[in-house]
FIKOLZA-1660 file (N, C-alpha, C; in steps of 0.1 Angstrom, whole numbers, plus 5000, padded with zeros to 4 digits):
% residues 176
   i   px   py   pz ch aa at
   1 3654 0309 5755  A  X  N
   1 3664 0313 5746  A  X CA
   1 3674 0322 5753  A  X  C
   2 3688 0320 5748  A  X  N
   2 3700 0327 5757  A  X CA
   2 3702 0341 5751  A  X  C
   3 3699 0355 5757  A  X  N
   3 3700 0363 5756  A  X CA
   3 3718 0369 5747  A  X  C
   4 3725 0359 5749  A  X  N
   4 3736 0365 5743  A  X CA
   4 3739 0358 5734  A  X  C
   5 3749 0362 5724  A  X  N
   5 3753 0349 5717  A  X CA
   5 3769 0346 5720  A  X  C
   6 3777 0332 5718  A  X  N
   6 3790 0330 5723  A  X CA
   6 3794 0339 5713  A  X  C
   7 3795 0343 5704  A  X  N
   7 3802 0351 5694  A  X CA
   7 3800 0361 5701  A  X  C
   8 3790 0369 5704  A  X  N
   8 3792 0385 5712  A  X CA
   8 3799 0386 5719  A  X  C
   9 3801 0373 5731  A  X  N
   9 3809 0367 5742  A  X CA
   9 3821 0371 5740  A  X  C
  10 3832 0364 5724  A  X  N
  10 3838 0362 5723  A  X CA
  10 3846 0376 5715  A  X  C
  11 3834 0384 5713  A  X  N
  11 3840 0397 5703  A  X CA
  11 3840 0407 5716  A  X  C
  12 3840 0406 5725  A  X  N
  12 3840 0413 5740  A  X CA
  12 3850 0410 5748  A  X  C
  13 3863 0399 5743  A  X  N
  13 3874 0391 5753  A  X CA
  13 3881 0403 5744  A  X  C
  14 3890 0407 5754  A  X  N
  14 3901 0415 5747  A  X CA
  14 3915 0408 5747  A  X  C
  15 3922 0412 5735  A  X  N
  15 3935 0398 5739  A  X CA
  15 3944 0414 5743  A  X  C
  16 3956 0407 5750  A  X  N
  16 3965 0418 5756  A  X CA
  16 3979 0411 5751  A  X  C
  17 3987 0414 5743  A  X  N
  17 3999 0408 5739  A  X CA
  17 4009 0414 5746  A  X  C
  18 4019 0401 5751  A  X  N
  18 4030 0401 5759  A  X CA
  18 4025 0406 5773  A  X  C
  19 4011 0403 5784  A  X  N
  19 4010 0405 5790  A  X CA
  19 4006 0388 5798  A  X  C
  20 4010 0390 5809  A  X  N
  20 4020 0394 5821  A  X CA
  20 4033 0390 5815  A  X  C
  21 4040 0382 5806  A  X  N
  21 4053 0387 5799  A  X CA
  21 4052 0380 5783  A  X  C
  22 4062 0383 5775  A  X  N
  22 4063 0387 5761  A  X CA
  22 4060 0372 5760  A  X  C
  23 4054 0376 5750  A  X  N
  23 4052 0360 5743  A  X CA
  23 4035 0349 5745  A  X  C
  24 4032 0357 5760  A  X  N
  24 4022 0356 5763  A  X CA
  24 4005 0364 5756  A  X  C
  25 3994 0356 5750  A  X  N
  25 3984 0366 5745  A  X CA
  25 3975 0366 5758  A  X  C
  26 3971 0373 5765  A  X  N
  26 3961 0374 5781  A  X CA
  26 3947 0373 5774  A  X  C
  27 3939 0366 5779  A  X  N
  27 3921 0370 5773  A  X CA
  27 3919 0378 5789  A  X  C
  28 3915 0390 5786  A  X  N
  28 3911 0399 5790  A  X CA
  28 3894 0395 5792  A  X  C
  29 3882 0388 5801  A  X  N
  29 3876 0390 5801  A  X CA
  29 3874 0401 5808  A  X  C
  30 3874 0413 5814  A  X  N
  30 3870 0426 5820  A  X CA
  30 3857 0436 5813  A  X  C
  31 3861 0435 5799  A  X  N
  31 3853 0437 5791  A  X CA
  31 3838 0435 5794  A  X  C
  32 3839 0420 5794  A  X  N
  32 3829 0411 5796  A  X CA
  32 3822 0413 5807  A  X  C
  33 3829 0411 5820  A  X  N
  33 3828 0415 5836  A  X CA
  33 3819 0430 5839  A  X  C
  34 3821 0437 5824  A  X  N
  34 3814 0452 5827  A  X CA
  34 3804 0455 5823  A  X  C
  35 3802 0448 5814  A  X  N
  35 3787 0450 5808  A  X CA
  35 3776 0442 5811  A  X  C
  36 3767 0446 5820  A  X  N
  36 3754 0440 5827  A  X CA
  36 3752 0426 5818  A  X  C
  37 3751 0429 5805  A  X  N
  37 3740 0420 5798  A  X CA
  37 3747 0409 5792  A  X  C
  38 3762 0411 5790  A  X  N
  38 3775 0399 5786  A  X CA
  38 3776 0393 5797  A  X  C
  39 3773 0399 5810  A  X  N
  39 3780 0393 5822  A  X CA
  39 3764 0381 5825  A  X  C
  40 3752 0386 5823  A  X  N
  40 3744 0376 5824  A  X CA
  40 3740 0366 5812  A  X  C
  41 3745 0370 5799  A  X  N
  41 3743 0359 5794  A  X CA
  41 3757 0353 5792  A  X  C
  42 3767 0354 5799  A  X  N
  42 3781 0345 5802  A  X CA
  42 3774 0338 5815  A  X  C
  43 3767 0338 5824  A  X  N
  43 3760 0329 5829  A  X CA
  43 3751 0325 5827  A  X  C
  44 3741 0326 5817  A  X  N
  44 3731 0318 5811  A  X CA
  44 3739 0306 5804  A  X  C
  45 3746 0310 5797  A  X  N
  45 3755 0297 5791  A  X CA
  45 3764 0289 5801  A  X  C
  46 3771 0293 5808  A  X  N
  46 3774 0287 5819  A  X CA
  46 3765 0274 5825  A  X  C
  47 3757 0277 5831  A  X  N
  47 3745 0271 5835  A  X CA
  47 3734 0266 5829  A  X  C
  48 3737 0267 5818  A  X  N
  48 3724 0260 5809  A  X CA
  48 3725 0247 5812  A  X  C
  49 3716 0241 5814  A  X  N
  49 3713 0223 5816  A  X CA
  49 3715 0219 5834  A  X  C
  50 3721 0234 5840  A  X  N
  50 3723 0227 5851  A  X CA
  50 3706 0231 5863  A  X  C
  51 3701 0221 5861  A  X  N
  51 3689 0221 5874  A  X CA
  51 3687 0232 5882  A  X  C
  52 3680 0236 5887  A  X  N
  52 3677 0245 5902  A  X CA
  52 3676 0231 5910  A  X  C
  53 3683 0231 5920  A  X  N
  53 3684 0218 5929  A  X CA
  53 3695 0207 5925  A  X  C
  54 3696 0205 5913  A  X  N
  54 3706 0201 5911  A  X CA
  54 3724 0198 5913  A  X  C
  55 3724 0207 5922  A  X  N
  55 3742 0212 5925  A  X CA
  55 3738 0218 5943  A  X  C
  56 3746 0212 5950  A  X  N
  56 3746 0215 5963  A  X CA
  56 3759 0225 5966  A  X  C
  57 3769 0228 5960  A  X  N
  57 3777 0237 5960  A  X CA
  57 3784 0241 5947  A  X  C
  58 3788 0251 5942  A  X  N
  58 3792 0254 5931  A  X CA
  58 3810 0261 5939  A  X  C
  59 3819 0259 5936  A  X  N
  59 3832 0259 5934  A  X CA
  59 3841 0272 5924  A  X  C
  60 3848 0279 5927  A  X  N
  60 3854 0289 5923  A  X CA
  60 3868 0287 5927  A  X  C
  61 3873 0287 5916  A  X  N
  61 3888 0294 5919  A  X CA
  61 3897 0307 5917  A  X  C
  62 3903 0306 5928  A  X  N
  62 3909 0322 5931  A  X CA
  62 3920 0323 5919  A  X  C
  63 3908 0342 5913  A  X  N
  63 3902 0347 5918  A  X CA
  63 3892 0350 5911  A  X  C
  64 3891 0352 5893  A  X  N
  64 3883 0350 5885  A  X CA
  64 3872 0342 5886  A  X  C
  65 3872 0333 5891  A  X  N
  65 3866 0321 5895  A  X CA
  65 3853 0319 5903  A  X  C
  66 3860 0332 5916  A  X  N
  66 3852 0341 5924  A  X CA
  66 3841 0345 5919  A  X  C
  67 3843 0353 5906  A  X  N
  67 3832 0359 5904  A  X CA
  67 3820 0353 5896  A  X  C
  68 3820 0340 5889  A  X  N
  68 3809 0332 5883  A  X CA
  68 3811 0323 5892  A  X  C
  69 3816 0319 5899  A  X  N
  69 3811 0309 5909  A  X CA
  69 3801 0313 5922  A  X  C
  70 3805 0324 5926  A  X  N
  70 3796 0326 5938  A  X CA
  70 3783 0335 5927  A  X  C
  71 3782 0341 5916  A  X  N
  71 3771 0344 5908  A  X CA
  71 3764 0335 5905  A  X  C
  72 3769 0318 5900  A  X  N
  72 3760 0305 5898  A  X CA
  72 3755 0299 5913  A  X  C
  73 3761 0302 5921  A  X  N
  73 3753 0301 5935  A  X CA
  73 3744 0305 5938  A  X  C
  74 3741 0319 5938  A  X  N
  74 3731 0326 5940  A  X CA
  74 3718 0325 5929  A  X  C
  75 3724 0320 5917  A  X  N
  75 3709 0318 5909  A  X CA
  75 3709 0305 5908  A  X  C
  76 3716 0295 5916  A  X  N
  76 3708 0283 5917  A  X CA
  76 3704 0277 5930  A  X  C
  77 3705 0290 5938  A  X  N
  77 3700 0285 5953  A  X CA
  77 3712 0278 5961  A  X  C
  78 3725 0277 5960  A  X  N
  78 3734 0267 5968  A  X CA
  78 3746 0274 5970  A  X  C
  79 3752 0266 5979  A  X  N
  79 3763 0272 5986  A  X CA
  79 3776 0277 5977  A  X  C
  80 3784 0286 5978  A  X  N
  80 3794 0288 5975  A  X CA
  80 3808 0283 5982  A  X  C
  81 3818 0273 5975  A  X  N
  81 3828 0272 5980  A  X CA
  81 3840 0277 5972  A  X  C
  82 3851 0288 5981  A  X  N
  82 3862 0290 5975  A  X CA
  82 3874 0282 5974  A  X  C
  83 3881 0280 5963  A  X  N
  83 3895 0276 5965  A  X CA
  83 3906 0287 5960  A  X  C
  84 3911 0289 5975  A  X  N
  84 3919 0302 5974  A  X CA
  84 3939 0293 5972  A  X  C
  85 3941 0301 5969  A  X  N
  85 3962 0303 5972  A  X CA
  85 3963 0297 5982  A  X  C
  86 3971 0291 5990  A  X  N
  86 3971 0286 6001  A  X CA
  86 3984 0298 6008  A  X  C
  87 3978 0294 6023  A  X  N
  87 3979 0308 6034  A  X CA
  87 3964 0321 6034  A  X  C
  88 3959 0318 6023  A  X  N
  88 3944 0330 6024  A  X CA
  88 3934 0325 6025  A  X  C
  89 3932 0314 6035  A  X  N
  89 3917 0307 6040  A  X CA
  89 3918 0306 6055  A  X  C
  90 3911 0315 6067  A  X  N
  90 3914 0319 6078  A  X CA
  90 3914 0305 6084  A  X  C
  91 3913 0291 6080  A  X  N
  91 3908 0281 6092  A  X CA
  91 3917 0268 6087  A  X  C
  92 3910 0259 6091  A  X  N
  92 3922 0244 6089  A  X CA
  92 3916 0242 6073  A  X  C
  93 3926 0238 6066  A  X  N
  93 3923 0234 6052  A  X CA
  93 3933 0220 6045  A  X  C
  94 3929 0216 6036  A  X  N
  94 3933 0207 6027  A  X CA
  94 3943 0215 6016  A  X  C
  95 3950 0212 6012  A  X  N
  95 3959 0217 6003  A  X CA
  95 3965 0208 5995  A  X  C
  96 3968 0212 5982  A  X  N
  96 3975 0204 5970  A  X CA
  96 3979 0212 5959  A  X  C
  97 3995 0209 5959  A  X  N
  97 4006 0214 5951  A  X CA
  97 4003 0209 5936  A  X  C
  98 4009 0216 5927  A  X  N
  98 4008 0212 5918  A  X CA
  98 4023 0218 5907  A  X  C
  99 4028 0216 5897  A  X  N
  99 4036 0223 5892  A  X CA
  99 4035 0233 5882  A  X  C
 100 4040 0244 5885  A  X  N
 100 4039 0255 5870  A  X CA
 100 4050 0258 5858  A  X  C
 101 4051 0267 5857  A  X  N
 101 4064 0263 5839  A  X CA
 101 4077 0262 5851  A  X  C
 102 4078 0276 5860  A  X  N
 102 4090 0278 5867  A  X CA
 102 4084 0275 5884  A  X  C
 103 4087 0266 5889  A  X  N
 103 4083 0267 5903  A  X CA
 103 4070 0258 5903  A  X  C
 104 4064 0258 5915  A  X  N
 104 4049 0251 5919  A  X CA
 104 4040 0260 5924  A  X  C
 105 4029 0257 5931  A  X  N
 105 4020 0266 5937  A  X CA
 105 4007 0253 5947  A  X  C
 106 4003 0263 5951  A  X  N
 106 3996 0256 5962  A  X CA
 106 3979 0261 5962  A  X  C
 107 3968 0253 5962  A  X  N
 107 3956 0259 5966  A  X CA
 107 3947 0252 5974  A  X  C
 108 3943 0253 5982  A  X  N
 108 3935 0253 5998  A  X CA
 108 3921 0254 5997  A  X  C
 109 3914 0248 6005  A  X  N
 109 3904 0245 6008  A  X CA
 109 3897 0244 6021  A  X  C
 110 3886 0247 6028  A  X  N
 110 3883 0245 6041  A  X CA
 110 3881 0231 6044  A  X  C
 111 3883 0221 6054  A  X  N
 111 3881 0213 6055  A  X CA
 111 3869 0205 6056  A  X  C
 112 3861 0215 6058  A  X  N
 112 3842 0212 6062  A  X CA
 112 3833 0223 6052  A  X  C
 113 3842 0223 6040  A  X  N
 113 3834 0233 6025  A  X CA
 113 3821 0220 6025  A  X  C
 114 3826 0212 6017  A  X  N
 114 3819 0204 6014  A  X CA
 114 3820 0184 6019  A  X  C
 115 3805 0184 6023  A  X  N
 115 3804 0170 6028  A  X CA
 115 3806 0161 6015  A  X  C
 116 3810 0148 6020  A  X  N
 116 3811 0136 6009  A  X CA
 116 3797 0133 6004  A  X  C
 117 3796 0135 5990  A  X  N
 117 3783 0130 5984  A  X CA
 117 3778 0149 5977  A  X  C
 118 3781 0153 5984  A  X  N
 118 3775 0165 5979  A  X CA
 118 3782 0170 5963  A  X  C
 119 3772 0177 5954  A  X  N
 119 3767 0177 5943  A  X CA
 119 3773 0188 5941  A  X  C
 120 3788 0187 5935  A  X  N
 120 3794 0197 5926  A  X CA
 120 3795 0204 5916  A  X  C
 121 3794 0216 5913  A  X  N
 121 3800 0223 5900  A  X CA
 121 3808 0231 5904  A  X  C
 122 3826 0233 5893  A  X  N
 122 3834 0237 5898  A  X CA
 122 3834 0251 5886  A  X  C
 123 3833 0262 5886  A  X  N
 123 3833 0266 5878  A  X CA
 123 3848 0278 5875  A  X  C
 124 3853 0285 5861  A  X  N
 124 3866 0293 5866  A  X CA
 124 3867 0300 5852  A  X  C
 125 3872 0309 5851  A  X  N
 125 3871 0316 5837  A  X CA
 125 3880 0309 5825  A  X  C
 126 3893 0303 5831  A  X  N
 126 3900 0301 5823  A  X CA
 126 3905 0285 5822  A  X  C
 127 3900 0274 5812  A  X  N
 127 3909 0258 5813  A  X CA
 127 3924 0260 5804  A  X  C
 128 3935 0266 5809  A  X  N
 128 3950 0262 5803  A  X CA
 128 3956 0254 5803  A  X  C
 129 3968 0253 5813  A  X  N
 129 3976 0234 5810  A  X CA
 129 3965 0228 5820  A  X  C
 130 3956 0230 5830  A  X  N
 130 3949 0225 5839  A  X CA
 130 3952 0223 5854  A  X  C
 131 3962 0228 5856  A  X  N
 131 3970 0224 5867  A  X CA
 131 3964 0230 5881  A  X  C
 132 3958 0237 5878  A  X  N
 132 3950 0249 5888  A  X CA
 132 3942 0237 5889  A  X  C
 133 3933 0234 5879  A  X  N
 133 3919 0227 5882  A  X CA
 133 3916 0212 5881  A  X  C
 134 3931 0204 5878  A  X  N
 134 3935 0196 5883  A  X CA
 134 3938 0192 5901  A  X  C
 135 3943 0204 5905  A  X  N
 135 3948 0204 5918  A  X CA
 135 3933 0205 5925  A  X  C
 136 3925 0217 5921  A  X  N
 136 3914 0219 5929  A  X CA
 136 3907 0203 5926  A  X  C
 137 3904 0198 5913  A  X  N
 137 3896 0185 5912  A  X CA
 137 3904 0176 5925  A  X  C
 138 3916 0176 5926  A  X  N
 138 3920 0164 5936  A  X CA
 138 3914 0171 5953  A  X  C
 139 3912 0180 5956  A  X  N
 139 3910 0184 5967  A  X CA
 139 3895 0184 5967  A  X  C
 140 3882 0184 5960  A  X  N
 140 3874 0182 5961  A  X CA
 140 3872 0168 5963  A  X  C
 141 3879 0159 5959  A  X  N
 141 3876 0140 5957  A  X CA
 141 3874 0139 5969  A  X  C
 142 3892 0146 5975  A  X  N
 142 3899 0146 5989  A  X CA
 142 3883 0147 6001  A  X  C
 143 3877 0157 5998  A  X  N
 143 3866 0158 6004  A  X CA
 143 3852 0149 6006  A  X  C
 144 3851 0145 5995  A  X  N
 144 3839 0132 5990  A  X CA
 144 3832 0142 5981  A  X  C
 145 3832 0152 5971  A  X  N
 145 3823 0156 5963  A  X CA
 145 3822 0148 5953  A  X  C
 146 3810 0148 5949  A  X  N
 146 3802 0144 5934  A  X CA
 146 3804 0152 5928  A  X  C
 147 3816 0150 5918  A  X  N
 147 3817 0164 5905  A  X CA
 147 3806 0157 5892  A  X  C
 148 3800 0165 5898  A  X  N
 148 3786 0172 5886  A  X CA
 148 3795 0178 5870  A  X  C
 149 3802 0187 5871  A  X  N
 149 3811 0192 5860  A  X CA
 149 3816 0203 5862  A  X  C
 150 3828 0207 5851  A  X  N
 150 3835 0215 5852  A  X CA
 150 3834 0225 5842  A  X  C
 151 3833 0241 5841  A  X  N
 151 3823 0247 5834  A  X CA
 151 3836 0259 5833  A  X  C
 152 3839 0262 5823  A  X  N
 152 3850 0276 5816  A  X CA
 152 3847 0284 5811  A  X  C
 153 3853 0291 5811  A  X  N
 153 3846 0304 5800  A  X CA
 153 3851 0304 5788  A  X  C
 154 3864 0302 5790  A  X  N
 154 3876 0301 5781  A  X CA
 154 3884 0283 5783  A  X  C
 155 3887 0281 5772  A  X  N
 155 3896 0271 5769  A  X CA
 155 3905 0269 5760  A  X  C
 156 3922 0272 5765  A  X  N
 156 3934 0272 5753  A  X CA
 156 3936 0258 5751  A  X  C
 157 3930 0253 5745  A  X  N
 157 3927 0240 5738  A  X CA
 157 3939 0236 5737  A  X  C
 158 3953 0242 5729  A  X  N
 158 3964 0238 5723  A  X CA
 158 3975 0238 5735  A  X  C
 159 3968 0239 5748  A  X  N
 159 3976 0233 5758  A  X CA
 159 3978 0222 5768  A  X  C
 160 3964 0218 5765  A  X  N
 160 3959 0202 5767  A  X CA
 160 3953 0204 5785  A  X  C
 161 3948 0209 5787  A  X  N
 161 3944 0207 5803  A  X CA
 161 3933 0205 5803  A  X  C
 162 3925 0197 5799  A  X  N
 162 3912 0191 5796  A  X CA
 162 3916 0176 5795  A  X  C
 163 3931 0171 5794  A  X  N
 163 3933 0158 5795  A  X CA
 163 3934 0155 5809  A  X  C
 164 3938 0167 5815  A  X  N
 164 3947 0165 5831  A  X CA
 164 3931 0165 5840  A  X  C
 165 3919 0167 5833  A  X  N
 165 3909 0164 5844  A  X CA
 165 3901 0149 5845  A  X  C
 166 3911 0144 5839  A  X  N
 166 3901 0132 5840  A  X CA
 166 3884 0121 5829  A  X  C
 167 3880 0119 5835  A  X  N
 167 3865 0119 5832  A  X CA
 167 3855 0122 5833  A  X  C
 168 3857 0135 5841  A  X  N
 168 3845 0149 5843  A  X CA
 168 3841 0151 5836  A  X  C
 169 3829 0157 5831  A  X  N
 169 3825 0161 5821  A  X CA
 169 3833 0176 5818  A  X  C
 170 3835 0185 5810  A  X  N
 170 3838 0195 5811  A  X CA
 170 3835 0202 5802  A  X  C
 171 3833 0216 5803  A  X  N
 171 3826 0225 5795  A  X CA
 171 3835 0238 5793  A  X  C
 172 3836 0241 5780  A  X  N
 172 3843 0257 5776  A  X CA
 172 3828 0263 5769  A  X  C
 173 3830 0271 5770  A  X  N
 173 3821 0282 5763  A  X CA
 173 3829 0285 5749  A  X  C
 174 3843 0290 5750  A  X  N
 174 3849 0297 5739  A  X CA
 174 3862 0290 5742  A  X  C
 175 3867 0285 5728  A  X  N
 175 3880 0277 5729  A  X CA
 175 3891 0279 5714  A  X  C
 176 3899 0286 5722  A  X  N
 176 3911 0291 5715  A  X CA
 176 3920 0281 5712  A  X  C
% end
């Protein structure tokens, strides 16, 4: 049985209005991030159904992403791979653009994270238009990974980026 319920989960996200600019509502998971027992049962849900053995690396994106991704690594035994901003990965990497409302952005990968065949979970706090985890999904293919699925905390549903991944399976926890 899961120690938390998604409702506690969800009465624990703080909304922040007009943050980073007007018009925008922010889910503040920090809240959640601080309390020992939200923060493990946001990974019990997370991970529920996924095997011990099952996933040969689990996937984060920078920077939130960071922190339940390399935490599902360590309780399922497997490696952690980051996908950082590109220019903040010290070695040779893969990279793929994508577009944002004003401008594009870039996110990187090590070239030798993950071998072809190996058993993905990409995990990240937040699914929006998708474009982050679109970009990351193409740079994992780029590599030969097996996406296992894709696992959120949060999902703004009414912005459609759950269309932009494909036939992954994918998972929200809490969907606004």
């Amino acid at each position: 049985m899961l120690s938390v319920s998604l409702a506690e989960i969800e009465r624990s996200i703080r909304n922040v209005p007009d943050f980073p600019k007007a018009g925008i509502q922010f889910k503040d998971i920090t809240p959640v991030l601080a309390d020992g027992r939200l923060f493990r049962g946001v990974m019990e849900h997370l991970l529920a159904g996924v095997p011990i053995g099952g996933i040969d690396k689990v996937v984060g994106i920078d920077a939130r992403g960071f922190i339940f991704g390399a935490a599902a690594a360590a309780i399922l035994g497997c490696g952690f791979v980051p996908v950082r901003k590109k220019g903040k990965l010290p070695w040779t990497t893969h990279e793929q653009s994508y577009d944002l409302e004003y401008g594009s952005a870039t996110v990187a990968v090590h070239v030798d994270a993950i071998r072809p065949g190996e058993r993905v979970l990409l995990l990240d706090d937040l699914l929006a238009t998708g474009g982050t985890a679109a970009a990351t999904l193409a740079l994992l293919e780029t590599l030969g990974a097996e996406m296992v699925g894709m696992r959120f905390l949060i999902e703004l549903a009414f912005l459609g980026g759950r269309a932009r991944l494909g036939n992954h399976p994918v998972t929200a926890l809490i969907t606004y």
